[in-house]
Backbone as CSV, one residue per row, in Angstrom:
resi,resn,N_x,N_y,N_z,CA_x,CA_y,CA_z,C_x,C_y,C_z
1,UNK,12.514,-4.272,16.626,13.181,-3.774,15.431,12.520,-2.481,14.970
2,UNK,13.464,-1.649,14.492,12.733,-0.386,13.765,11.625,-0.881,12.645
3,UNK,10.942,0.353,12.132,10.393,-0.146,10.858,11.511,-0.059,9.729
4,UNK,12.695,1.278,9.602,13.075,0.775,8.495,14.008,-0.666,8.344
5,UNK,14.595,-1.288,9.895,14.971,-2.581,9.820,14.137,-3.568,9.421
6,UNK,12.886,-3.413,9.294,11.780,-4.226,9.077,11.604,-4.299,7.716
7,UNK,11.518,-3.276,7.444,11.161,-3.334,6.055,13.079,-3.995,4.819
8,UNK,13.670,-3.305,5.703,15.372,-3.350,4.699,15.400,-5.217,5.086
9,UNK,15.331,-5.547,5.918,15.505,-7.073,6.392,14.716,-8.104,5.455
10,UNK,13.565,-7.974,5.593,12.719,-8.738,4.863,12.800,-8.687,3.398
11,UNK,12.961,-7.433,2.678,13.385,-7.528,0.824,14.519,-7.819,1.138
12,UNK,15.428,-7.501,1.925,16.824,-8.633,1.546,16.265,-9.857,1.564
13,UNK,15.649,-10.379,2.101,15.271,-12.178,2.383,14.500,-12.258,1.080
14,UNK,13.765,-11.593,0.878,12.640,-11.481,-0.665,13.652,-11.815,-1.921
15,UNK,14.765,-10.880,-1.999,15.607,-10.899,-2.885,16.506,-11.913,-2.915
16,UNK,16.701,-13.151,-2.009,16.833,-14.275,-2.134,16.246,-15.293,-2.421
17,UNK,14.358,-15.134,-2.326,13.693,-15.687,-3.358,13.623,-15.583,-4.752
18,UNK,13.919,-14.359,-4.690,13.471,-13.984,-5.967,14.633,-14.252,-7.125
19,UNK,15.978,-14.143,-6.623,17.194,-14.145,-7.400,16.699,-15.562,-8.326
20,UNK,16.193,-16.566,-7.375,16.478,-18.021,-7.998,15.454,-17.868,-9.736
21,UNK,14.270,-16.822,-9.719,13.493,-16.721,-10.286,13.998,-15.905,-11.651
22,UNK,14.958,-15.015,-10.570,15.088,-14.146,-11.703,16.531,-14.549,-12.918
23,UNK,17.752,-15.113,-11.969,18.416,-16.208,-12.708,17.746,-17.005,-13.474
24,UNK,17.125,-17.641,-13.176,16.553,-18.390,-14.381,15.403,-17.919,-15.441
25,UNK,15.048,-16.873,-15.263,14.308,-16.020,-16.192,14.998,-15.598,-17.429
26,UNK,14.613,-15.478,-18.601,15.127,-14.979,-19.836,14.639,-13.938,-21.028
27,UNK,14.273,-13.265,-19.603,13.051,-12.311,-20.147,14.179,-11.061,-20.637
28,UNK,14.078,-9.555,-21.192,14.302,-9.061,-21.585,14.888,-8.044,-20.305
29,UNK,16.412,-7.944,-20.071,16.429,-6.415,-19.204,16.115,-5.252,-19.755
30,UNK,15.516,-4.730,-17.992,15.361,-2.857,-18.505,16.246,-2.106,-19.354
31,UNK,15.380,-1.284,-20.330,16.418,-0.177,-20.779,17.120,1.056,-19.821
32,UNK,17.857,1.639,-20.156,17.992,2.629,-18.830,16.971,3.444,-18.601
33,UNK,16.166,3.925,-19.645,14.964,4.411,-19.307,14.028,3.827,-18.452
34,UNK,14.105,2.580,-18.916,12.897,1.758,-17.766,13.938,1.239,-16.642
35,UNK,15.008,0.914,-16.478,15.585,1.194,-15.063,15.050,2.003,-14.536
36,UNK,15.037,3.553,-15.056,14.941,4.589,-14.694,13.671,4.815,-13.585
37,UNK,12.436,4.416,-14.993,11.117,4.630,-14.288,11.264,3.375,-13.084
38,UNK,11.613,2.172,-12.958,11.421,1.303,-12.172,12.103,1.695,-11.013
39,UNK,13.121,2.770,-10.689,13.568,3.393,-9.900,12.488,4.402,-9.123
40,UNK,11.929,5.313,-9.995,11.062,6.432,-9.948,9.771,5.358,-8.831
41,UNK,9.445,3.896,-9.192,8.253,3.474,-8.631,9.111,2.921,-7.315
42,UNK,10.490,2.410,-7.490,10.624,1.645,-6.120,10.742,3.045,-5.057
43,UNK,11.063,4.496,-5.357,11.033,5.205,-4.418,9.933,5.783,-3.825
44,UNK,8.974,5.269,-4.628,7.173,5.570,-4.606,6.694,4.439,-3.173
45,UNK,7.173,3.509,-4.399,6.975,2.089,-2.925,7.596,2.290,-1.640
46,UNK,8.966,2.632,-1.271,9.519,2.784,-0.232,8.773,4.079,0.511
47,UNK,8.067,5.283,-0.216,7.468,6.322,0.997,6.047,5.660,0.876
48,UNK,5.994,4.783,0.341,4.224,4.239,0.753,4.448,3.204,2.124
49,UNK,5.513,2.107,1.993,5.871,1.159,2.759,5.990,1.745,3.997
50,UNK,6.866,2.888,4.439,7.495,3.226,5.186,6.781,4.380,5.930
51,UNK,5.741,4.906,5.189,4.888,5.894,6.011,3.676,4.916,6.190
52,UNK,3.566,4.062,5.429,2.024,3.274,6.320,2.637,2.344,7.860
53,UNK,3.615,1.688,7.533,4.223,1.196,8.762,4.652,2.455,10.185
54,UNK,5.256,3.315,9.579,4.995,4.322,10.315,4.043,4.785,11.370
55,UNK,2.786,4.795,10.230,1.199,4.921,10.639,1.062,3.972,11.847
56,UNK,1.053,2.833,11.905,0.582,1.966,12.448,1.395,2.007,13.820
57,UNK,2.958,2.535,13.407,3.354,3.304,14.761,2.716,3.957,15.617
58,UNK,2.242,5.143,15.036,2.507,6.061,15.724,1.021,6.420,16.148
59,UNK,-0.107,5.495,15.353,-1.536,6.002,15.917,-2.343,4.905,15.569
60,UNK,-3.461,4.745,15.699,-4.362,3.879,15.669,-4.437,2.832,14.471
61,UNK,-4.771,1.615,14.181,-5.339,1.262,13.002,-6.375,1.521,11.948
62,UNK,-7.479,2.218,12.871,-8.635,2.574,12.294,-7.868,3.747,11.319
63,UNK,-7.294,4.944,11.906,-6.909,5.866,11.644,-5.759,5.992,10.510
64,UNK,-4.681,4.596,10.539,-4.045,4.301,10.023,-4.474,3.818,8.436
65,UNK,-5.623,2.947,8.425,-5.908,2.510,7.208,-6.804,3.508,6.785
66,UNK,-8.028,4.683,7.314,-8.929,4.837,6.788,-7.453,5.868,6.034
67,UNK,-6.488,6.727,6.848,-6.163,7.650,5.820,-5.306,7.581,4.473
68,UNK,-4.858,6.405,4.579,-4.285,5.038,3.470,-5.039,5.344,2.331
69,UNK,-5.996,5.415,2.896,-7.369,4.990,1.215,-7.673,6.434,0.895
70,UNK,-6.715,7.119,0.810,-7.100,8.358,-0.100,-6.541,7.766,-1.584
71,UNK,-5.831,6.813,-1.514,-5.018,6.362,-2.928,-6.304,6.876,-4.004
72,UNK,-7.176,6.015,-3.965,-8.031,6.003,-5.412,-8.564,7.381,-5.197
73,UNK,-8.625,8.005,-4.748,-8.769,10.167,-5.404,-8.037,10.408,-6.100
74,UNK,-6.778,10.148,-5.365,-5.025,10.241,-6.283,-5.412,9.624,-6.895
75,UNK,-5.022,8.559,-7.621,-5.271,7.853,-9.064,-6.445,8.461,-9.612
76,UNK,-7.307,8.830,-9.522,-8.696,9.547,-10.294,-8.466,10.903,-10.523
77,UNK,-7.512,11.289,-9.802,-7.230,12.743,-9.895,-5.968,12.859,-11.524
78,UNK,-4.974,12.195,-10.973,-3.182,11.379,-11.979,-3.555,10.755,-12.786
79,UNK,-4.744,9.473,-13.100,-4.669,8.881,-14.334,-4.795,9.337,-15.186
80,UNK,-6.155,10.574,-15.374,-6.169,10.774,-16.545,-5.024,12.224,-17.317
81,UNK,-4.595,12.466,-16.515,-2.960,13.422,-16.945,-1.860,12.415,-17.614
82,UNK,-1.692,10.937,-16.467,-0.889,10.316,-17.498,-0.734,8.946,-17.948
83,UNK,-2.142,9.070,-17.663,-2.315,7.838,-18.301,-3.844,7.691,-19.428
84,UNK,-4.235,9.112,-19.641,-5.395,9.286,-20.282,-6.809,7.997,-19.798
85,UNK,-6.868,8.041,-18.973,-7.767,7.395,-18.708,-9.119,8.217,-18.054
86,UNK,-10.512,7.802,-18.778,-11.292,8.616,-18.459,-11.542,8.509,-17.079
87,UNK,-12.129,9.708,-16.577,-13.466,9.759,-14.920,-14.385,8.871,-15.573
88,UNK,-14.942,7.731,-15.423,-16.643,7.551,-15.677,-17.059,7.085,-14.160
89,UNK,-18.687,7.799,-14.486,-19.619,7.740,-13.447,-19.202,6.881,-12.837
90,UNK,-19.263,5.293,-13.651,-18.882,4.375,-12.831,-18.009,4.291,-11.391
91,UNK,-16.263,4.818,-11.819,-15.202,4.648,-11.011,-16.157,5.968,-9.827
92,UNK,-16.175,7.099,-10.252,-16.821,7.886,-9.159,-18.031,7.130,-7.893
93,UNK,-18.888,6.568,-9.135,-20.073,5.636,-7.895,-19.268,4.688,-7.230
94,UNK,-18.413,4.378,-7.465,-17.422,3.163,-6.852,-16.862,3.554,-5.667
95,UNK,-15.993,4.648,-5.631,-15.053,4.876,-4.834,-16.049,5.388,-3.641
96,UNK,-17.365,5.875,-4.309,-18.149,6.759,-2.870,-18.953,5.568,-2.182
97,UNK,-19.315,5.029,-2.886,-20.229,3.022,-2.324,-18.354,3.020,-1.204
98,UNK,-16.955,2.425,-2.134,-16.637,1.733,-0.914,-15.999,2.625,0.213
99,UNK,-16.025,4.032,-0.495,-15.497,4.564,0.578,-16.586,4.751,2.403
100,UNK,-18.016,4.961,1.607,-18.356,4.786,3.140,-18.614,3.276,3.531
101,UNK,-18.416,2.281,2.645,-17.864,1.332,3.719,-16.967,1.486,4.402
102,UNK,-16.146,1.597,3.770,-14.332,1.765,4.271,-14.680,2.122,6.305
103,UNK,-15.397,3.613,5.646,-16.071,4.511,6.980,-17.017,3.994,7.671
104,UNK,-17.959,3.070,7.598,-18.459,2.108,8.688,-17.552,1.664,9.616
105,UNK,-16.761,0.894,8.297,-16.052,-0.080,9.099,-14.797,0.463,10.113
106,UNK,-14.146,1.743,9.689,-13.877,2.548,10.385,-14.555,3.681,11.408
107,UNK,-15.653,3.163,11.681,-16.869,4.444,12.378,-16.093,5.178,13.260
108,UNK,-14.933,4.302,13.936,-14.671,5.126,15.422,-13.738,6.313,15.090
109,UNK,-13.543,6.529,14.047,-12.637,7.981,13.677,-12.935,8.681,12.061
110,UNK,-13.366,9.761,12.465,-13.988,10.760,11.090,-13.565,11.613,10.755
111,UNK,-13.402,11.497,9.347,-12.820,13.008,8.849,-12.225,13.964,9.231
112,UNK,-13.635,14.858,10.503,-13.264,16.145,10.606,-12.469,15.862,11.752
113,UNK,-12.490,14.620,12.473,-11.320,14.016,13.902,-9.788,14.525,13.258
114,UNK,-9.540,13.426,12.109,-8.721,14.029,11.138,-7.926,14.946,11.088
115,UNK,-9.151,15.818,10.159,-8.781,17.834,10.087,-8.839,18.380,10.887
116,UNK,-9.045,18.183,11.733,-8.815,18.915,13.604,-7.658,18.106,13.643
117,UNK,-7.400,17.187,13.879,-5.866,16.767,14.699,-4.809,17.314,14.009
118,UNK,-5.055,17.586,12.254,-3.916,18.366,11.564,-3.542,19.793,11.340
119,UNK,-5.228,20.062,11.360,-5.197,21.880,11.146,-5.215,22.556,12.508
120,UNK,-5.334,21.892,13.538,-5.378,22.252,14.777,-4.529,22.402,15.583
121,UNK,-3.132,21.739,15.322,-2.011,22.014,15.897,-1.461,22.788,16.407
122,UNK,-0.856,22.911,17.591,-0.641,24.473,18.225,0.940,24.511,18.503
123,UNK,1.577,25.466,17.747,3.316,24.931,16.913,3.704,25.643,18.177
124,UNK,3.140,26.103,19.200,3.998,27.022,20.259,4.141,26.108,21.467
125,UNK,3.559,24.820,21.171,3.950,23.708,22.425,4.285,22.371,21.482
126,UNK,5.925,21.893,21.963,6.496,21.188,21.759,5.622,19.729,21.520
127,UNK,4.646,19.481,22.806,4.180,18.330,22.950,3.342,18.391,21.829
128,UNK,2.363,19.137,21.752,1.205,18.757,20.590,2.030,19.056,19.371
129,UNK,2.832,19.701,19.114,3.596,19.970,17.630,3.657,18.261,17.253
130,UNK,4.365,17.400,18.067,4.391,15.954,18.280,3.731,14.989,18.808
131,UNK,2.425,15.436,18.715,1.225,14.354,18.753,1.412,13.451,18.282
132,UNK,1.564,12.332,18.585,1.445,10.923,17.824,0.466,10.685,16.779
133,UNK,-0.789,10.799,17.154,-1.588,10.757,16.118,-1.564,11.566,15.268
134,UNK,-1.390,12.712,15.101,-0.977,14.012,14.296,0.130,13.170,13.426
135,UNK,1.384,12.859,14.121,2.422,12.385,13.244,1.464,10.798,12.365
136,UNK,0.961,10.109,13.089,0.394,9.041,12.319,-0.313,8.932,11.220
137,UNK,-1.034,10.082,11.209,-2.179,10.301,10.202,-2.053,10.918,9.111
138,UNK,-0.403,12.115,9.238,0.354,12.532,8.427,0.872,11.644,7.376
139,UNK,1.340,10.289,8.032,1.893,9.373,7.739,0.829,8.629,6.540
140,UNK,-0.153,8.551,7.644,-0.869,7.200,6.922,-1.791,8.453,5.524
141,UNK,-1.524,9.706,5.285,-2.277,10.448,3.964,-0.695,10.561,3.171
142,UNK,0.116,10.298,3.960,1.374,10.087,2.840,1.532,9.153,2.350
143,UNK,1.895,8.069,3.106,0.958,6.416,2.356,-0.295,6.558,1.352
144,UNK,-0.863,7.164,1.710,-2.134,7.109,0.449,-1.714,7.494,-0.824
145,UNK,-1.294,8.877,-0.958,-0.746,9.283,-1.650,0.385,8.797,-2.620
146,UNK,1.344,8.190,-2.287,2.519,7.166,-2.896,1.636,5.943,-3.594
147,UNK,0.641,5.541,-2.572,-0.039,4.152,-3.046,-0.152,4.721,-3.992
148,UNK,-0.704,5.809,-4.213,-1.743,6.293,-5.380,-0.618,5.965,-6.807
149,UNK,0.197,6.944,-6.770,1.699,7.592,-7.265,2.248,5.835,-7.872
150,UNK,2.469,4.933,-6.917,2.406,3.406,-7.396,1.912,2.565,-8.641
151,UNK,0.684,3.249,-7.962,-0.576,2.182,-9.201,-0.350,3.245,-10.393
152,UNK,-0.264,4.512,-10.475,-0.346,4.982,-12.076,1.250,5.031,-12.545
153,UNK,2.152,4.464,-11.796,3.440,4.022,-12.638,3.770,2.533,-12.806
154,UNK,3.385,1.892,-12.164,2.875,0.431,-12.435,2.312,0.308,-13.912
155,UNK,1.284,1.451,-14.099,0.415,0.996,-15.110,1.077,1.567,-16.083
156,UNK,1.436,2.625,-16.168,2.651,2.816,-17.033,3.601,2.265,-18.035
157,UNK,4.407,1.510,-17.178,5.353,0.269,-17.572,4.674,-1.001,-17.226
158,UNK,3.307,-1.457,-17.009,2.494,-2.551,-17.267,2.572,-3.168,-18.680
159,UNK,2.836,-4.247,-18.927,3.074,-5.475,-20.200,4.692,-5.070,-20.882
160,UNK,5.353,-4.195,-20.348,6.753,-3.631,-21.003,8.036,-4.430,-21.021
161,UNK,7.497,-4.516,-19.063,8.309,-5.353,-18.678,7.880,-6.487,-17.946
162,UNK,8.533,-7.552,-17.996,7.920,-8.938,-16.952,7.940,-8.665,-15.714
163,UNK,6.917,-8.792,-15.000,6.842,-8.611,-13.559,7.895,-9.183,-12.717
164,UNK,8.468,-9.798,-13.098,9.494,-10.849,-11.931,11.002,-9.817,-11.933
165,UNK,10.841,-9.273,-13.276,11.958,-8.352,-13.665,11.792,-6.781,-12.608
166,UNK,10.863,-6.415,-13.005,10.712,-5.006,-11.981,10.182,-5.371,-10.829
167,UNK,9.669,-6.107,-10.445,9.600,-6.855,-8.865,11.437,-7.067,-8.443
168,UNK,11.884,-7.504,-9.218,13.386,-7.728,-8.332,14.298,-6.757,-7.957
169,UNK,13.892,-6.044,-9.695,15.021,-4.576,-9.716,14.332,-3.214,-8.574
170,UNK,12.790,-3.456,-8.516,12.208,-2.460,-7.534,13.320,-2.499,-5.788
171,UNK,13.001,-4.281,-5.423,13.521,-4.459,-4.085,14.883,-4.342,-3.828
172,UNK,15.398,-4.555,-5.551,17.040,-4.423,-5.028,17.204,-2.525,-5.146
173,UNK,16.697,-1.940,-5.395,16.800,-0.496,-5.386,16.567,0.434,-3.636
174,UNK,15.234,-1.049,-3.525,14.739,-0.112,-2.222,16.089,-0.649,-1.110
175,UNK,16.599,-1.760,-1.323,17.226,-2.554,-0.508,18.227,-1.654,-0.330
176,UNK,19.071,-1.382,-1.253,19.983,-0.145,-1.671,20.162,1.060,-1.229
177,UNK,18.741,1.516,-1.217,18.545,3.146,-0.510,18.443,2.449,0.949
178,UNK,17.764,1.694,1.549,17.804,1.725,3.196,19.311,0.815,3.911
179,UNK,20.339,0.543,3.001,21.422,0.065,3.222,21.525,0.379,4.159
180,UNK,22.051,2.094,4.192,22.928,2.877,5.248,22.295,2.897,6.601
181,UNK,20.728,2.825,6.371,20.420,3.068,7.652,19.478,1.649,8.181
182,UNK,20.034,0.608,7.899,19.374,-0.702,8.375,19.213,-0.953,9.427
183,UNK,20.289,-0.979,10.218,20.304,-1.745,11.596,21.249,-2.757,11.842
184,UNK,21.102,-3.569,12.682,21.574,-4.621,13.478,20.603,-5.426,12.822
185,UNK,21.426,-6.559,12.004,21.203,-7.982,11.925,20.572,-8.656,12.654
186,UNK,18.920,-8.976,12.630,18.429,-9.649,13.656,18.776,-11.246,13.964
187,UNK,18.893,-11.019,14.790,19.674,-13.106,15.642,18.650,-13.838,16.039
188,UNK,17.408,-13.241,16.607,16.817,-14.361,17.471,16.171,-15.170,16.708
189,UNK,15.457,-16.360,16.459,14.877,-16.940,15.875,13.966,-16.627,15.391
190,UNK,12.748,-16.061,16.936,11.500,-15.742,15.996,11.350,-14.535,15.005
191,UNK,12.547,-13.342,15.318,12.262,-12.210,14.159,13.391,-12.711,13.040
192,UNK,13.815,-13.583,13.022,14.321,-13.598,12.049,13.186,-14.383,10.766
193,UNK,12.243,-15.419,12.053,11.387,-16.475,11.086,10.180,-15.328,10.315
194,UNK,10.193,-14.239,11.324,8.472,-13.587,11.038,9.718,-12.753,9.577
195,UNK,10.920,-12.503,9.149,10.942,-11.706,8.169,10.856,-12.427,7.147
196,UNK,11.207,-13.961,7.418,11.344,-14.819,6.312,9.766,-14.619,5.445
197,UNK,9.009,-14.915,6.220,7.524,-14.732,6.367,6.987,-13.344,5.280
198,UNK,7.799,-12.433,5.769,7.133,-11.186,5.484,7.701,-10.790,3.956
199,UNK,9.179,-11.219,3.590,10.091,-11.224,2.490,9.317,-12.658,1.406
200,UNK,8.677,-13.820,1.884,8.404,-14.114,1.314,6.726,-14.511,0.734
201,UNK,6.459,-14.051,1.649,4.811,-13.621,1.208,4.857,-12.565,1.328
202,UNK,4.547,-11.176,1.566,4.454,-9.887,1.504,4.959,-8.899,0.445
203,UNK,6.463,-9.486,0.147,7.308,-8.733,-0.434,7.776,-9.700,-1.902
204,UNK,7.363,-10.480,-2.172,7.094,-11.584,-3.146,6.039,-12.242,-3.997
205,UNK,5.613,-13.068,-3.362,4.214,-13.559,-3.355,2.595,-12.344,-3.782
206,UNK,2.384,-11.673,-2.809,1.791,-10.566,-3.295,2.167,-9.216,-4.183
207,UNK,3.162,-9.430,-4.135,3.700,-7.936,-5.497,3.782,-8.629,-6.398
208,UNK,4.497,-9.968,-7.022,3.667,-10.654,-7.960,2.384,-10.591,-8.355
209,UNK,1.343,-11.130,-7.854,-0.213,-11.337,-8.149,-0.864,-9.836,-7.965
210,UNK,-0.090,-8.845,-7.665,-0.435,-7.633,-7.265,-0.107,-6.878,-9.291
211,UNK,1.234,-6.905,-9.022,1.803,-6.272,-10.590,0.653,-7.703,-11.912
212,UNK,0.432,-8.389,-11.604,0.315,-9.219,-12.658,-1.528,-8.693,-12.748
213,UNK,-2.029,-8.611,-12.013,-2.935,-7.888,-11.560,-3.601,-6.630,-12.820
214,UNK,-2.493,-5.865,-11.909,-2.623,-4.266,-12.798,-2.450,-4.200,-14.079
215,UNK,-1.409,-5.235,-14.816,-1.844,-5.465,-15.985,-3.155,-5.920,-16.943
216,UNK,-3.787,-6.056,-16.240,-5.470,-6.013,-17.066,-6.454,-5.215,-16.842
217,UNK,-6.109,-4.538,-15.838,-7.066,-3.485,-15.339,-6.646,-2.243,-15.065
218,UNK,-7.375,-0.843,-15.236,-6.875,0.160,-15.394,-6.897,0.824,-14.158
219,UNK,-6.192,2.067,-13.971,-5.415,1.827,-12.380,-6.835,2.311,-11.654
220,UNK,-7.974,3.107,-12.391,-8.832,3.802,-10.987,-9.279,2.360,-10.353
221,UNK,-9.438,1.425,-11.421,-9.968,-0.406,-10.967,-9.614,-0.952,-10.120
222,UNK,-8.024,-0.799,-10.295,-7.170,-1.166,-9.047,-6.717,-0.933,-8.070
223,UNK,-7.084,0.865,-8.072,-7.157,1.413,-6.756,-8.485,1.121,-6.009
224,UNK,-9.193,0.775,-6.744,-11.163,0.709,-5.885,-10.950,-0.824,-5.090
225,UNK,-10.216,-1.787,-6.405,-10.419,-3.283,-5.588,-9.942,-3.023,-4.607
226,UNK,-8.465,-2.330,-4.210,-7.652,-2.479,-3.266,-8.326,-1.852,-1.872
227,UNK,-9.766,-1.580,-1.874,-10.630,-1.633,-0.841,-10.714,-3.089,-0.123
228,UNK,-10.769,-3.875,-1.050,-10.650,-5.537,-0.429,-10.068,-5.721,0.776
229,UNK,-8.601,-4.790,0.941,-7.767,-5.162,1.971,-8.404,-4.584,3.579
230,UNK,-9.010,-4.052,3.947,-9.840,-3.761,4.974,-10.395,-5.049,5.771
231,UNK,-11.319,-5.652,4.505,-12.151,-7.087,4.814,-11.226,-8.030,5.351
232,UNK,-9.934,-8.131,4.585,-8.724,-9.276,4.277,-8.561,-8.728,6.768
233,UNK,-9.085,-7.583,6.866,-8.085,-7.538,7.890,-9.191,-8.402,9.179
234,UNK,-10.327,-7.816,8.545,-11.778,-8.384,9.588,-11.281,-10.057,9.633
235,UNK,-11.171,-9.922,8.742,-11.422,-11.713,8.380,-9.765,-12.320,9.217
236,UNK,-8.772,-11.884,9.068,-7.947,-11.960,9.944,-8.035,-11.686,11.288
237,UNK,-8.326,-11.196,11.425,-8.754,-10.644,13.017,-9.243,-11.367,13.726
238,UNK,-10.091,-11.782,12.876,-10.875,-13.196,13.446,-10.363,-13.969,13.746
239,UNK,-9.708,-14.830,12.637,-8.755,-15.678,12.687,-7.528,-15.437,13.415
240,UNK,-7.018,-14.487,13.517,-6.089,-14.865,14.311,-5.863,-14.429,15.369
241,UNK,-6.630,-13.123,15.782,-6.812,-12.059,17.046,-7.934,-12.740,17.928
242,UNK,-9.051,-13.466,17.295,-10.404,-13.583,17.661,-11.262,-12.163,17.794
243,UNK,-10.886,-11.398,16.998,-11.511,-10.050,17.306,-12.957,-10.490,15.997
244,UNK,-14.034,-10.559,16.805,-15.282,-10.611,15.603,-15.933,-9.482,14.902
245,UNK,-16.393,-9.219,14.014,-16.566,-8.337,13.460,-18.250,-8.215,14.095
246,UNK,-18.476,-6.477,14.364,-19.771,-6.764,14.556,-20.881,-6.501,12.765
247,UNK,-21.963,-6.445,13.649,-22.745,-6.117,11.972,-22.817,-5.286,10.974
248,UNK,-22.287,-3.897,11.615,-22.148,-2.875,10.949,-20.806,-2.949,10.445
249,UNK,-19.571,-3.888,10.510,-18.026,-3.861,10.318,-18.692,-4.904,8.882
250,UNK,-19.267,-5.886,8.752,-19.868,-6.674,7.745,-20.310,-5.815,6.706
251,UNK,-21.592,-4.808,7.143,-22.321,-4.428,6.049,-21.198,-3.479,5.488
252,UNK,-20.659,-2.769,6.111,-19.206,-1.907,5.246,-18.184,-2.719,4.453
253,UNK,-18.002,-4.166,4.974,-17.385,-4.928,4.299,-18.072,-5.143,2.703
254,UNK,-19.430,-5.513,2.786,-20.610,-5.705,1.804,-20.480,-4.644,0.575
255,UNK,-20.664,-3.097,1.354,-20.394,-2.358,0.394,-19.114,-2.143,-0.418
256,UNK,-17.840,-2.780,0.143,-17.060,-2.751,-0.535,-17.278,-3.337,-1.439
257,UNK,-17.386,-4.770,-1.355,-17.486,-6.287,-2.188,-18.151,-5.135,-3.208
258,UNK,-19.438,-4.891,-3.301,-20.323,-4.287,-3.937,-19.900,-3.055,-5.106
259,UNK,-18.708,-2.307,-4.524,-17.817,-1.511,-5.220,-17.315,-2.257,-6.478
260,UNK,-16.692,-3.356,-5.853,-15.684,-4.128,-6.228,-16.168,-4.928,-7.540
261,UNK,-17.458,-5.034,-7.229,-18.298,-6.093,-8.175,-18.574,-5.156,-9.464
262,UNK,-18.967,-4.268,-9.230,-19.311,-3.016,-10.094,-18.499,-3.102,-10.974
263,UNK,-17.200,-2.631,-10.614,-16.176,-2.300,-11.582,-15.656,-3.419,-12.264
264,UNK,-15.943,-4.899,-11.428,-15.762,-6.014,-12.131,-16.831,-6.226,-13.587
265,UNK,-17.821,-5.870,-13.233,-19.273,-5.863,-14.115,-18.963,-5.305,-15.176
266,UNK,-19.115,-3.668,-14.600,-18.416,-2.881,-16.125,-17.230,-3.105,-16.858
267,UNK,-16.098,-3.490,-16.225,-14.640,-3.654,-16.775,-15.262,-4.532,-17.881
């Protein structure tokens, strides 16, 4: 399946969880204004969704997630424009503790690998103009970026509206825009079971506890925790790849936790 069939398939299935939730909810609808903004975030979500899946296309994982995690610069850079939220030392010592975890745990690809594969491009040959990794990494700092763009409109319209409400109206928006270009209806069993899967934990389950989340904490917080997800992958890997983490993939894990704890401390 494509990614955007991947992604359009599964919030349709999401949005059949969610209807039952949201029918029976009696919470307050959006104004058109907050339609509005809840529009403004589901198109945020759809170039974050769709360029990190992308990523994972088109180039490595390492490469894929480390360039993901530019989010919390963006948010440290955007919150305090609109969401007045200060820089403190703190969020700064935070993001640099988990970012060179992040970079342990990513050792096998750096920065300037990076800025050479992008600034280096040579537009007079077809093939490298279309480097895969070039296109991937593009991808995965456009993903970062949206993540970012996410969390400070989240926080925005955080306590305004009920989460179950802009969780539904987000997926039925994104569902909407990738209509035209969905695909073919998947038939076989197992991709139909892995979207059920993905629509209802991925696209449900965690954007719930995700939005419910951001409501208590301010977004540079929630861009730093969202270092967590790195570990979430070691620890999977394990489990389900058998891929073990060696010692140095741990102690980068550590420094995250350690980020993470910080901002828990001070918050």
């Amino acid at each position: 399946m494509s990614v955007i069939s991947i992604v359009f398939y599964s919030l349709a299935a999401s949005l059949l969880f969610q209807s039952f939730i949201f029918l029976r909810s009696s919470k307050k609808l959006p104004s058109a204004r907050g339609l509005l903004i809840i529009f403004l975030l589901s198109v945020f979500a759809l170039v974050n969704t769709l360029t990190y899946f992308y990523a994972y296309t088109y180039t490595s994982i390492s490469n894929a997630v480390f360039t993901h995690y530019v989010a919390p610069v963006v948010v440290m850079l955007i919150a305090p424009i609109f969401l007045k939220e200060k820089i403190t030392l703190t969020s700064v010592f935070s993001i640099i503790i988990a970012s060179f975890g992040l970079w342990i745990i990513m050792r096998d690809v750096s920065v300037m690998d990076i800025a050479a594969q992008i600034f280096t491009i040579d537009y007079s040959s077809a093939s490298s103009m279309f480097n895969r990794d070039t296109i991937g990494i593009l991808c995965g700092l456009a993903s970062g970026a949206a993540y970012g763009a996410v969390i400070v409109t989240l926080k925005i319209i955080s306590g305004t509206y009920d989460k179950y409400i802009v969780v539904f109206f987000q997926n039925l928006f994104i569902t909407v825009l990738l209509l035209p270009f969905a695909g073919p209806v998947p038939h076989d069993v197992k991709s139909i079971l892995i979207i059920l899967v993905i629509g209802g934990i991925y696209s449900t389950a965690a954007t719930y506890l995700y939005y419910s989340g951001i409501t208590h904490v301010g977004a540079n917080k929630t861009a730093i925790l969202g270092y967590i997800e790195p570990i979430g992958a070691i620890f999977l890997g394990a489990l389900v790849l058998s891929e073990m983490p060696d010692a140095l993939s741990l102690f980068g894990g550590l420094m995250i936790i350690t980020a993470g704890y910080i901002i828990i401390k001070k918050g």
